[in-house]
N, C-alpha and C positions, 0 to 999 in steps of 0.2 A: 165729366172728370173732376169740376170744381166742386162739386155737391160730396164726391168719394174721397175727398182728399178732407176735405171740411169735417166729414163724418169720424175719419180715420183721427185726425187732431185731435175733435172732440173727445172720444171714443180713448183714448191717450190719455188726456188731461185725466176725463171722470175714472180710468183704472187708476192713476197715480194717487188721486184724492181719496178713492175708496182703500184703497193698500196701505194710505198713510192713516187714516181714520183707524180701520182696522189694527195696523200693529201698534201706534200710539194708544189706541183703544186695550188692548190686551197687554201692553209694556203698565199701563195704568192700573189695571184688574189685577197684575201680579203683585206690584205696588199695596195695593189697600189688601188685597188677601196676605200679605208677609207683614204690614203695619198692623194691621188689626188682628192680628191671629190670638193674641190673651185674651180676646174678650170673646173668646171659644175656647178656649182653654179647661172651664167649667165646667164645662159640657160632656156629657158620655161619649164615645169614641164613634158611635153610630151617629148622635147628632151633628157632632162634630164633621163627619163626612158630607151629611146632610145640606148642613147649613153654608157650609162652602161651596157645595155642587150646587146646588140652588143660586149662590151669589152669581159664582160663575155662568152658570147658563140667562141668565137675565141679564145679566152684563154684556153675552154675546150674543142675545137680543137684542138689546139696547143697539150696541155697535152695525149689525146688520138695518135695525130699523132707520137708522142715520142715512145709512149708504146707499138703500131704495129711496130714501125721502129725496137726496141729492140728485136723482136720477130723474127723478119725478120734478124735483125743482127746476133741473134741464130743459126736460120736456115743455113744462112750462112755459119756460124762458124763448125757448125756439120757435114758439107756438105752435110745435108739434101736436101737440092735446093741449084744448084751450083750457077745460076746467082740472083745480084740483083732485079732483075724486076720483075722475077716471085716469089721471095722470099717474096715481098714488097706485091704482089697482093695476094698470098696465105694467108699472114699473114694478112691483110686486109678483106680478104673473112670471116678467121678464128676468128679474135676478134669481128667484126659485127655478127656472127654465119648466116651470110647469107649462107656459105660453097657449094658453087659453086656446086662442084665436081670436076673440068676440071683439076684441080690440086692437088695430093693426093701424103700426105708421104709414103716412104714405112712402112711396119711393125715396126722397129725400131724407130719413133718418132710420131707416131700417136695419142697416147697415151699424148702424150706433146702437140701437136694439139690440142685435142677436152679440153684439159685444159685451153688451151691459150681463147678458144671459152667462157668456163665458166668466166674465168676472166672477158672477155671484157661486158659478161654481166653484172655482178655486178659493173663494172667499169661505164658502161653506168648509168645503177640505181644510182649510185651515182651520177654522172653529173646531170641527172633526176634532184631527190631531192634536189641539191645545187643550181639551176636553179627555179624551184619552190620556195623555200625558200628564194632566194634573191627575187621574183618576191612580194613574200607577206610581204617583210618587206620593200620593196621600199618604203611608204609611210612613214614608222618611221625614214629611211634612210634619204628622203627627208627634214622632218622637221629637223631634227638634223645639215643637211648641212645646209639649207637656215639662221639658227641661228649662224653661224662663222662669 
């Protein structure tokens, strides 16, 4: 029961850490995309879209790559998985919820596992949605730069 209570904390902490990463993460990407929008301004309407959908999706890269490294750092920590490389790939398997198998916790953090799994979904859905929703406001985006 100590091991399931332990796991569930953990499991608590690393979803509040990755949700804060993530929205501070994207509260920041909207930030530099509305600061920096003149210096797209020059640009054709098509690059213009371009160039910010690219920022955007590297940016929600970036933010995702963070969130599995943290995970992986966990792992670590716990000495769940001793080395970094397989901690990095488990925890990558585990937030994509593609879950391999080739690598499995023991009994003791599995439980933190398949939460990390749930996270990364909702994480992803988020990305989704933020992704979408810049894509449909690119044109109100657009007019509002080309008037600076």
């Amino acid at each position: 029961m100590h091991a399931l209570i332990l796991n569930l904390v953990l499991a608590t902490v690393m979803m509040t850490w990755t949700v804060g990463i993530h929205f501070f993460g994207i509260v920041f990407l909207l930030r530099l995309l509305t600061r920096h929008s003149h210096r797209v301004a020059h640009m054709s309407e098509v690059m213009r879209q371009i160039s910010l959908l690219i920022f955007a999706v590297l940016g929600i890269v970036a933010l995702h790559t963070a969130e599995i490294w943290s995970y992986a750092l966990v792992y670590l920590t716990l000495g769940a998985i001793t080395e970094f490389e397989p901690a990095l790939y488990f925890s990558t398997v585990s937030f994509t919820t593609l879950g391999y198998g080739d690598i499995v916790l023991g009994p003791d953090w599995r439980i933190m596992s398949a939460i990390e799994g749930a996270n990364g979904l909702i994480l992803f859905g988020w990305s989704t949605a933020f992704l979408i929703s810049m894509m449909s406001k690119m044109r109100t985006l657009e007019h509002d730069w080309l008037e600076r």
